[in-house]
C-alpha positions in Angstrom: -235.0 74.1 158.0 -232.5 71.6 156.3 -228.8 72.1 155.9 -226.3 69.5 154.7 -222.6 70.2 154.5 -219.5 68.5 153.3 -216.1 69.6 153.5 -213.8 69.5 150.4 -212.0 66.3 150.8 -215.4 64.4 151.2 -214.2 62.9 154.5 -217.0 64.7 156.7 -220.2 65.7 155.7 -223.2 67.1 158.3 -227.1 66.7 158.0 -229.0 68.8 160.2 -233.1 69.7 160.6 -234.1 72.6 162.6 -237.8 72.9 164.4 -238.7 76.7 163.6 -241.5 75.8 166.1 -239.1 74.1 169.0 -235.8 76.1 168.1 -234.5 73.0 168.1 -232.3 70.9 165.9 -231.4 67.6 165.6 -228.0 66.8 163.7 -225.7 64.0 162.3 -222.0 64.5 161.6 -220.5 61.3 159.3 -216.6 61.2 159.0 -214.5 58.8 157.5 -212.5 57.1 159.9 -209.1 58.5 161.2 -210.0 61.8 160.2 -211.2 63.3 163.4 -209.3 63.1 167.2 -212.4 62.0 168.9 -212.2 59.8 172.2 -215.2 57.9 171.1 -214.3 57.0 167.6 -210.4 56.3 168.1 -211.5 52.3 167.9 -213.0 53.1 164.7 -210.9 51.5 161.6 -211.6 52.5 157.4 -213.1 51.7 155.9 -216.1 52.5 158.6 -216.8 55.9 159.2 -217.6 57.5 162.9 -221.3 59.0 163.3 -222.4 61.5 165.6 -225.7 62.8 167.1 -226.5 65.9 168.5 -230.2 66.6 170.2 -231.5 68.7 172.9 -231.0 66.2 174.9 -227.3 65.2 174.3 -224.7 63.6 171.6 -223.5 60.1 170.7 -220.5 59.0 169.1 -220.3 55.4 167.3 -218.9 53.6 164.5 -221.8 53.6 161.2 -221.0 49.6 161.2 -222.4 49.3 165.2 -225.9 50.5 163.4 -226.0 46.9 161.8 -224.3 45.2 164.9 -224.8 43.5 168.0 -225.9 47.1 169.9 -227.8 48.3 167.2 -231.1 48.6 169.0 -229.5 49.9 172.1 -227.5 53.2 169.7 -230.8 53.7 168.0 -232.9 54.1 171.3 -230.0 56.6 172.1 -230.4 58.2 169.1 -233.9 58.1 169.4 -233.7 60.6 172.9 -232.0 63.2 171.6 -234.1 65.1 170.5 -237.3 66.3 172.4 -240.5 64.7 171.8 -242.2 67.4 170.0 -239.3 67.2 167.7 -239.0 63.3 167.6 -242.6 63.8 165.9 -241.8 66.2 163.3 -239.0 64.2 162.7 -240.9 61.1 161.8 -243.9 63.1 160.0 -241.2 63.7 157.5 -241.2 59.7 156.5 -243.8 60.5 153.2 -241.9 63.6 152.0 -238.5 63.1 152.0 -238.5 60.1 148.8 -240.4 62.7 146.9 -237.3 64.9 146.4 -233.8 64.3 145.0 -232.7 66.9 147.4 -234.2 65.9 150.7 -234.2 62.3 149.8 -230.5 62.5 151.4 -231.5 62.8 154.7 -232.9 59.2 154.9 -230.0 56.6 154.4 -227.3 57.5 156.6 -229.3 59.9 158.9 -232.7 59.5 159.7 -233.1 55.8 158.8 -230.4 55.1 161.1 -232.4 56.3 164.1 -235.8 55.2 162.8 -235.4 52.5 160.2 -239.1 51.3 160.0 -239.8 55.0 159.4 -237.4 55.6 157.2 -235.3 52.4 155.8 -237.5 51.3 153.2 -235.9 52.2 149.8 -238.5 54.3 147.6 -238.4 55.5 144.1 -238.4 59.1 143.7 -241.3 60.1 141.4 -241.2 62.3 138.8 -243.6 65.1 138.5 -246.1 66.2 135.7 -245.3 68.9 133.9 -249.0 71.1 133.7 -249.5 74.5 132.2 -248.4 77.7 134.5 -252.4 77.9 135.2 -253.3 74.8 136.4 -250.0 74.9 138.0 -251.1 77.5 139.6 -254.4 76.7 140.5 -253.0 73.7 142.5 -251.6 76.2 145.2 -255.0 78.4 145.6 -253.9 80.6 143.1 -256.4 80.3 139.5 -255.5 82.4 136.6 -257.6 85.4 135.4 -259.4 84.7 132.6 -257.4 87.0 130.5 -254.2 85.1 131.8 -255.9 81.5 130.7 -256.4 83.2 127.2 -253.1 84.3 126.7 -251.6 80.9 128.0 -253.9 79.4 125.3 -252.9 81.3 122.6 -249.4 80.5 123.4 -249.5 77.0 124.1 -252.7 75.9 123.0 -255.8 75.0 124.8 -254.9 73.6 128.1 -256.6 69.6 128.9 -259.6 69.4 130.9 
């Protein structure tokens, strides 16, 4: 299950991605910096933003900018433990899917790709679908039309292709 948030004033927004199968979930929080009181982000200056993790197996609190810095490697790998390994797996298995929606494809640059950039960093082109006839449409998902269904899609759109 994915849920993004953002508050009104666009200073905080929240990604999270919930296992059904683990019960588990594994979330980032993004605020802009000086918004929130928190001991871990009070060295954090604008325009950088503070970035928290939340996993099964604890949080972590740093600036965006130390995920390009000196400690990167080290705030990925702690990243990287948060969350079980069951879930570190679904996690990654989501790599192929996400670029192939507008609405999912937000997950990747300033969440997941921070964690697991070679899994995620690579900037992909969402493609647009084909448009097919509510038939074949259909048939793709195990579902074929009756054959008085395919005659009435014909006489109202035409014959469909091969």
């Amino acid at each position: 299950m994915f849920v993004s948030t953002q508050d009104a004033s666009s200073r905080r927004s929240e990604e999270s991605i919930r296992s059904l199968d683990e019960g588990e979930t594994f979330a980032r929080r993004l605020v802009l910096a000086g918004v929130e009181r928190e001991p871990a982000c009070r060295e954090v200056r604008a325009p950088d933003a503070c970035v928290f993790f939340d996993g099964r197996n604890g949080s972590l609190a740093a600036s965006l900018a130390a995920f390009s810095g000196e400690k990167a490697a080290s705030l990925r790998g702690q990243a990287a433990a948060l969350p079980s390994e069951a879930m570190r797996r679904r996690l990654v298995s989501l790599a192929p899917l996400l670029p192939r929606t507008q609405e999912l494809s937000i997950y990747r640059p300033d969440f997941l790709a921070l964690v697991w950039p070679e899994a995620f960093g690579a900037r992909k082109a969402l493609a647009p679908g084909t448009r097919t006839p509510g038939c074949a449409f259909d048939a793709d998902f195990g579902f074929p039309c009756s054959a008085a269904e395919r005659a009435r899609e014909a006489k109202r759109f035409g014959p469909s292709p091969p």
